[in-house]
C-alpha positions in Angstrom: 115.2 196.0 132.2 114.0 192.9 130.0 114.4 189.7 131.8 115.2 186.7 129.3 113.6 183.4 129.7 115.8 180.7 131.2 116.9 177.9 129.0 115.3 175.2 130.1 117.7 172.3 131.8 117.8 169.0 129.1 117.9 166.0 130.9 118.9 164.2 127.7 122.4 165.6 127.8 123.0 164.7 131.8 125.3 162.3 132.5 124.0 160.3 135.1 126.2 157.8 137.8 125.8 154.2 136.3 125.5 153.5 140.2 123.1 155.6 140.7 121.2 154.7 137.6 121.3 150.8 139.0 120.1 151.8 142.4 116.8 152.9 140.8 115.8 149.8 138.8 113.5 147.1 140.9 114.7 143.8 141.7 113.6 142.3 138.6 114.8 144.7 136.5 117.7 144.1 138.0 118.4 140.9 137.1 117.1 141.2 133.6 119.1 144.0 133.2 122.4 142.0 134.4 121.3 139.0 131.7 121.6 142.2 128.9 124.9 143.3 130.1 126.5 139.4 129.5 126.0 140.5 125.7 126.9 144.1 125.8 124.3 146.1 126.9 124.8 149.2 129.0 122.0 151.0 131.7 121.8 154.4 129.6 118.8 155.5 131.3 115.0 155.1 133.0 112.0 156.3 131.8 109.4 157.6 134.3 105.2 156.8 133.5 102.1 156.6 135.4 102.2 152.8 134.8 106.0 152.7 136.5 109.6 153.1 134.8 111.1 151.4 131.6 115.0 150.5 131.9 116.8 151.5 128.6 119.8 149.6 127.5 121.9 150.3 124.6 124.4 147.8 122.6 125.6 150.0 119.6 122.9 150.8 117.7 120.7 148.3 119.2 118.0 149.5 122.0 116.0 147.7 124.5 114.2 147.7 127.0 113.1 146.2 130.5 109.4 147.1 132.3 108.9 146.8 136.0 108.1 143.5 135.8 111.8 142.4 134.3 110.2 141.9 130.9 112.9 142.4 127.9 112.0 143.9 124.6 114.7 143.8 122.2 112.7 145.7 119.9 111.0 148.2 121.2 108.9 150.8 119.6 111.1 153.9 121.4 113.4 156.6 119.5 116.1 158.5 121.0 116.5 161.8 120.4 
């Protein structure tokens, strides 16, 4: 009997709780991330490194993006897949 190899699971298509999402940003992400939302933003997701976690925040096609330190970079030098 051959055993297939699992699919692995894509985190990119999860859909996470916005909540959830919010709970796991630092106080000054926080309120950076609440300034980006007064001009449409939205939390899509965090991204995890060995130097901390990087807020992602999407407004139609634009992207930025919020370091632990609440720092905002409207242009950042990220792609999404």
């Amino acid at each position: 009997m051959e055993v297939s190899n699992p699919i692995p699971y894509e985190r990119r298509h999860a859909i996470y709780d916005k909540a959830n999402l919010w709970n796991k940003l630092s106080l000054t992400q926080k309120f950076s991330a609440t300034s980006l939302t007064q001009f449409g933003y939205e939390l899509a997701f965090l991204r995890k490194n060995p130097g901390g976690s990087i807020a992602v925040m999407l407004c139609n096609d634009s992207i930025a993006t919020i370091n632990d330190e609440g720092e905002i970079d409207t242009y950042p030098s990220i792609r999404l897949r």
